[in-house]
C-alpha positions as CSV (number, residue, x, y, z in Angstrom):
1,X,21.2,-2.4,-20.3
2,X,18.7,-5.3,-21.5
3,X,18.9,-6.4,-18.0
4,X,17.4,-2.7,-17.3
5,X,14.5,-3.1,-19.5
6,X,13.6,-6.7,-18.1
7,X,13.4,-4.6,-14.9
8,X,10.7,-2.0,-16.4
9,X,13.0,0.8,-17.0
10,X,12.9,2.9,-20.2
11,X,16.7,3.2,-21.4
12,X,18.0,6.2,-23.2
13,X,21.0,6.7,-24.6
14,X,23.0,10.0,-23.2
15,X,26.6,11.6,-23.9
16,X,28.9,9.1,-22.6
17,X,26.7,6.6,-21.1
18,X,22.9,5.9,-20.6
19,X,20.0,7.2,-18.5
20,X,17.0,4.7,-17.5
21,X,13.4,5.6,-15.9
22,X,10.7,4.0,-14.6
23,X,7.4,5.6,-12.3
24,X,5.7,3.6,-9.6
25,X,3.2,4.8,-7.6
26,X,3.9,8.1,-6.8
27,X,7.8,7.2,-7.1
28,X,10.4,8.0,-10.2
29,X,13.6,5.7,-10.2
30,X,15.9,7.2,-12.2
31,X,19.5,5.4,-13.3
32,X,22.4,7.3,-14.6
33,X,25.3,5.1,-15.9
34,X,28.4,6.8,-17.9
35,X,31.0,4.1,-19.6
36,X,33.7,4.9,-17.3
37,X,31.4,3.3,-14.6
38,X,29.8,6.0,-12.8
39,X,26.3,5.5,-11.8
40,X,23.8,7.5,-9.8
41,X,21.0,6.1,-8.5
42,X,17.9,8.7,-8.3
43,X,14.5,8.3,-6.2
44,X,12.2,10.9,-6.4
45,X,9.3,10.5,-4.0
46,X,6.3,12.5,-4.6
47,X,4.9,13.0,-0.6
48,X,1.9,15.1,-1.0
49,X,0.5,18.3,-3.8
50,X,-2.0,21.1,-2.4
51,X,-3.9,23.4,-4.7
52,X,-5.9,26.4,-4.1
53,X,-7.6,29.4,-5.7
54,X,-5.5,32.8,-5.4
55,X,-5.7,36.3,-6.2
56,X,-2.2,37.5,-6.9
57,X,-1.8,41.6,-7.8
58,X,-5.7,41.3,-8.6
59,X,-5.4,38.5,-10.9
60,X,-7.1,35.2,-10.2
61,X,-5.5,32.0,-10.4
62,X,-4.5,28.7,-9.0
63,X,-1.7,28.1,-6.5
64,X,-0.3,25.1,-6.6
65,X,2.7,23.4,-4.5
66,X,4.3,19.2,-4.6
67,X,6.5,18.3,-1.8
68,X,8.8,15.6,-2.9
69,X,11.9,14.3,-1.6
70,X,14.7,12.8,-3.9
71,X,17.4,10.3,-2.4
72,X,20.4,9.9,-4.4
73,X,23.5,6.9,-4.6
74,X,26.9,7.4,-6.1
75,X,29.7,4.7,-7.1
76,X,31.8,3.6,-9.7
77,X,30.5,-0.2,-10.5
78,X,31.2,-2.2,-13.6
79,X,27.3,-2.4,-15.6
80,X,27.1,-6.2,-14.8
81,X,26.6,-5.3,-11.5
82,X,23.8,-2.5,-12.2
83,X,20.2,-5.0,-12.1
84,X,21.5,-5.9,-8.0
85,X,21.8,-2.3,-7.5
86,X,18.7,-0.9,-8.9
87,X,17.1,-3.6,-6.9
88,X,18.3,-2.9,-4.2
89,X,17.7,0.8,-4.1
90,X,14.3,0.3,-5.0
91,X,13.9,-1.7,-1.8
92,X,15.5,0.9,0.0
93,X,14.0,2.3,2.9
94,X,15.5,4.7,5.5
95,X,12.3,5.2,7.6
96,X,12.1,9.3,7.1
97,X,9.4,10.1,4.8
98,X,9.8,13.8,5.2
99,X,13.1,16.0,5.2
């Protein structure tokens, strides 16, 4: 977990495990780790946000819409091997930046 922090992730404690967070850019890393081992890895990539006025049933207001795409990894790994993980996810890169 202290290796977490060195990393820049926020660490919480949650039933059964931990959950760590840290925001980048327009980018959420997200690390869920349970004591049995299981982890999930979480990106959430915030692609592009539109906003515009609208009159909805004669009421005026703003719509407003974020496109976003979350990648997710699942394993079972022992917490030593968590900090090479995270890194490595965060380096990640699949070439698709839409769905």
């Amino acid at each position: 977990m202290e290796a977490l922090k060195a990393l820049g992730y926020e660490i919480s404690p949650i039933e059964g495990g931990f959950y760590g967070e840290k925001r980048r850019g327009g980018v959420v890393y997200q690390v869920f780790y349970s004591e049995a081992g299981d982890l999930r890895l979480r990106r959430l990539r915030f692609l592009k946000e539109e906003a515009k006025p609208l009159n909805l049933a004669g009421v005026e207001g703003e719509w407003a819409a974020r496109y976003q795409v979350e990648e997710n990894f699942f394993a079972v790994v022992p917490q030593e091997d968590l900090p090479s993980l995270v890194l490595a996810f965060e380096r990640l890169d699949l070439g698709a930046e839409t769905p």
